[in-house]
C-alpha positions as CSV (number, residue, x, y, z in Angstrom):
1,X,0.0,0.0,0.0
2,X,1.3,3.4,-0.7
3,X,2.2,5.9,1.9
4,X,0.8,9.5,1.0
5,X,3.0,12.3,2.4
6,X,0.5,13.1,4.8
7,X,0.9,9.8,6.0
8,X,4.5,9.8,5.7
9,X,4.9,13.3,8.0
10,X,2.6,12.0,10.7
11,X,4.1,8.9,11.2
12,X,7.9,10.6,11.5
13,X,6.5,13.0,13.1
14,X,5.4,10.7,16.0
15,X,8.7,8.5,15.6
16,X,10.3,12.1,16.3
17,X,8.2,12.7,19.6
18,X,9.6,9.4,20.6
19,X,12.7,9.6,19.7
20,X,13.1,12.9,21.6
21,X,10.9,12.0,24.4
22,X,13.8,9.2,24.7
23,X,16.4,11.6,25.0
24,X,14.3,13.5,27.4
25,X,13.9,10.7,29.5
26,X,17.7,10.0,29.6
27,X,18.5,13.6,30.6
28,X,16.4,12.6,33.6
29,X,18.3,9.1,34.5
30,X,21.6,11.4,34.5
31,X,20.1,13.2,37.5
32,X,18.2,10.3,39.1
33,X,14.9,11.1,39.3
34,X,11.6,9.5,40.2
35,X,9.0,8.7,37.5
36,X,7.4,11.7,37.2
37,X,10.3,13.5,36.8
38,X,10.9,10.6,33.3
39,X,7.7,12.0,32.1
40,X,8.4,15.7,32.5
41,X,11.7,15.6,30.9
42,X,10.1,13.1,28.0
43,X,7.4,15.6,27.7
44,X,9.0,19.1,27.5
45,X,11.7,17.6,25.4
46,X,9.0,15.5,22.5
47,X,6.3,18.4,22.2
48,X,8.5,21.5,23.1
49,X,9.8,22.6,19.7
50,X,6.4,21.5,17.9
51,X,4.4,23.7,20.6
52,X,6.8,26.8,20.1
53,X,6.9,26.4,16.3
54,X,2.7,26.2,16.0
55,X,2.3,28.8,18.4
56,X,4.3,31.1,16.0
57,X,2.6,29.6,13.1
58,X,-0.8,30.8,14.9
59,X,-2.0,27.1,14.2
60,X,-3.3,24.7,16.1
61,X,-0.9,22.9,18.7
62,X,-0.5,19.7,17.1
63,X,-0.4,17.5,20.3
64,X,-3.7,19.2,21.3
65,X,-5.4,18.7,18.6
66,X,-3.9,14.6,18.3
67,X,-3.4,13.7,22.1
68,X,-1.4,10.3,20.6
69,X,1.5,12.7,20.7
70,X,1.3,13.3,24.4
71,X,0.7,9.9,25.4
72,X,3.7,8.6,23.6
73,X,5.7,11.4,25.7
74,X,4.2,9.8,29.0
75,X,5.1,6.0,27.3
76,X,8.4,6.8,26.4
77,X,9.4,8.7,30.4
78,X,7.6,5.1,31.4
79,X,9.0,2.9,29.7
80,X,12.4,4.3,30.0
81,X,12.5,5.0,33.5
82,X,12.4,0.7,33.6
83,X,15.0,0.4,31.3
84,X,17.6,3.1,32.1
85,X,19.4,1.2,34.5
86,X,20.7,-1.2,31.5
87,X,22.8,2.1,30.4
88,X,23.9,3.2,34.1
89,X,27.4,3.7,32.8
90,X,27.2,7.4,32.7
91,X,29.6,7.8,29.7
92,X,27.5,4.9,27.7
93,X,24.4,7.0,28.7
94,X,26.0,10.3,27.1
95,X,26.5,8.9,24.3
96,X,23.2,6.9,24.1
97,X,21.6,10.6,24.6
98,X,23.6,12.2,21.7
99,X,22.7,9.4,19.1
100,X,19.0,9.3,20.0
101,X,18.8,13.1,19.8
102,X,20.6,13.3,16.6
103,X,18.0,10.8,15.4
104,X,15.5,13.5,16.7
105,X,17.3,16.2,15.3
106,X,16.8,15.0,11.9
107,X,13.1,14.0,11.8
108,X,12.1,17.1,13.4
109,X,14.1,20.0,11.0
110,X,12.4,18.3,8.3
111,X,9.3,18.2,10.0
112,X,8.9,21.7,10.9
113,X,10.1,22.8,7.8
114,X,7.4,21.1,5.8
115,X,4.7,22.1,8.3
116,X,5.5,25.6,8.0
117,X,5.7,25.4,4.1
118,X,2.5,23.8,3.7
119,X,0.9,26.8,5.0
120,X,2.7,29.1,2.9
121,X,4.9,30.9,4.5
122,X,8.1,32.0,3.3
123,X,11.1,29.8,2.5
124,X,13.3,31.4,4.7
125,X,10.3,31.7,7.9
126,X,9.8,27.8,6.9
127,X,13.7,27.3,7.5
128,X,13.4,29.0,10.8
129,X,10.8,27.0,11.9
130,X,12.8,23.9,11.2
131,X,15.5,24.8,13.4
132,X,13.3,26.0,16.1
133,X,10.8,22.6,16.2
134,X,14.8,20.7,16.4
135,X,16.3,22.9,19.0
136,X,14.0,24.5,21.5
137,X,12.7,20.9,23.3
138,X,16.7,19.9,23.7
139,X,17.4,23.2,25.3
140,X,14.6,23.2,27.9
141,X,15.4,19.1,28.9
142,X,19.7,20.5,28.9
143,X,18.1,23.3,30.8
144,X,16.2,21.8,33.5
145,X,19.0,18.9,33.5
146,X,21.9,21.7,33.9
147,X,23.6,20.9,31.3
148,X,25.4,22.9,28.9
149,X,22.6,23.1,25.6
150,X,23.8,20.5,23.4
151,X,23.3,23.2,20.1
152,X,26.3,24.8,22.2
153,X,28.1,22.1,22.3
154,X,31.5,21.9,20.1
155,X,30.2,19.8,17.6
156,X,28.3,20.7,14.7
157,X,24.2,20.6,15.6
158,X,22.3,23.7,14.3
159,X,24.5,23.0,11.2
160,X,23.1,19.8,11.2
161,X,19.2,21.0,11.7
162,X,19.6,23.6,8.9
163,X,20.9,20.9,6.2
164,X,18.0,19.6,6.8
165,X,15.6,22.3,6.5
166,X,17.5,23.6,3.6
167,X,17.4,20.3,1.8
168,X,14.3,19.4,1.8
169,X,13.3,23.2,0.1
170,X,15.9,22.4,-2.7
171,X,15.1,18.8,-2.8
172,X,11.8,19.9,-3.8
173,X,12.5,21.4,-6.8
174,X,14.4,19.1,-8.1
175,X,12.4,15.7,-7.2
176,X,8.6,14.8,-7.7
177,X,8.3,12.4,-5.1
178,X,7.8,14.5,-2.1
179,X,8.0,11.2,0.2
180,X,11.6,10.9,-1.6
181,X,12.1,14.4,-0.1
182,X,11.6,14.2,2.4
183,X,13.5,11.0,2.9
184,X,16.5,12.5,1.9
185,X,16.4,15.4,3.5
186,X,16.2,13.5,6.9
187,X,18.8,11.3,6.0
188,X,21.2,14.3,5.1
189,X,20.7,15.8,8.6
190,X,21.4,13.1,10.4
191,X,24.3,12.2,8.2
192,X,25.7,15.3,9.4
193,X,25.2,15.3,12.7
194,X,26.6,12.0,13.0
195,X,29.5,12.8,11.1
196,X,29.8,15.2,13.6
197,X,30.0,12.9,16.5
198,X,31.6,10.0,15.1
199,X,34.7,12.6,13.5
200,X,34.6,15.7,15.6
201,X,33.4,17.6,13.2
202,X,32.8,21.7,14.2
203,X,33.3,24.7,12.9
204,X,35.6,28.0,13.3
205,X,35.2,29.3,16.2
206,X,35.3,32.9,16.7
207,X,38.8,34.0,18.7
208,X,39.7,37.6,19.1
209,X,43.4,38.5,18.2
């Protein structure tokens, strides 16, 4: 059976929720706390970006308006709150968090990109949007973790999250399939985030002389 794109962006886009949920949830094993404390962390970090970027958009709030979203946040603190003590190293659970929200990081700047085209805004407001739906949950779970925000960090992120907004507005010129977009576009993030991690990949930084 073929998968329209409509299909195709809301099933990523609740793999995304997950995915960061996830991460969310492993910010909150670093600093050992109780359940609820999982499903806060899971929550802020999943719908946090989405909420920001809709309330912007002046659209609905998407997990409002589809409650599936919010319950897979509450899931995901769940479920790994049972399971977080198979990753106790701390190091292993780092790095477990920096994978899984790389994996976030590319569903959601394609996401948010494509949400905010489909209602016509600019390219460039679209763009933003991306970046914002990709960053803004990870800064409030590095936040409330106290944790140095992992777009801050000295690899290459926001890079990362604007390949993939800008790709998938080129892409779409140049491919009909927009399921192949957007495809590609996610896979292009993550490809550079990951190269980030695996090869310490970063850019310039600014020194004064």
């Amino acid at each position: 059976m073929d998968v329209t794109t409509d299909q195709l962006l809301y099933i990523a886009g609740l793999a995304g929720v997950a995915v960061f949920a996830v991460s969310g949830a492993l910010a909150a094993a670093e600093k050992n706390l109780d359940i609820l404390g999982f499903i806060l962390f899971a929550t802020v970090t999943g719908v946090g970006g989405g909420t920001l970027r809709d309330l912007i958009l002046d659209v609905d709030v998407f997990w409002v308006a589809h409650p599936l979203d919010l319950q897979i946040c509450v899931a995901a603190g769940v479920l790994t709150y049972f399971i977080a003590s198979a990753f106790l190293a701390r190091k292993r659970l780092q790095r477990m968090l920096l994978w899984v929200d790389a994996m976030g990081l590319a569903l959601f700047s394609v996401l948010g990109t494509a949400k905010a085209h489909s209602i016509g805004v600019d390219p460039l407001v679209a763009c933003a949007m991306g970046l914002i739906t990709t960053t803004f949950g990870s800064v409030i779970r590095d936040i409330l973790s106290g944790r140095e925000p992992v777009l801050l960090g000295p690899e290459i992120y926001v890079t990362a999250a604007l390949a993939g907004a800008l790709s998938y507005l080129l892409l779409r010129y140049w491919i009909d399939s927009e399921n192949t977009t957007v495809l590609l576009a996610m896979f292009i993030a993550f490809t550079v985030r990951a190269s980030a991690l695996l090869f310490d990949l970063r850019l310039p930084k600014f020194s004064q002389r």
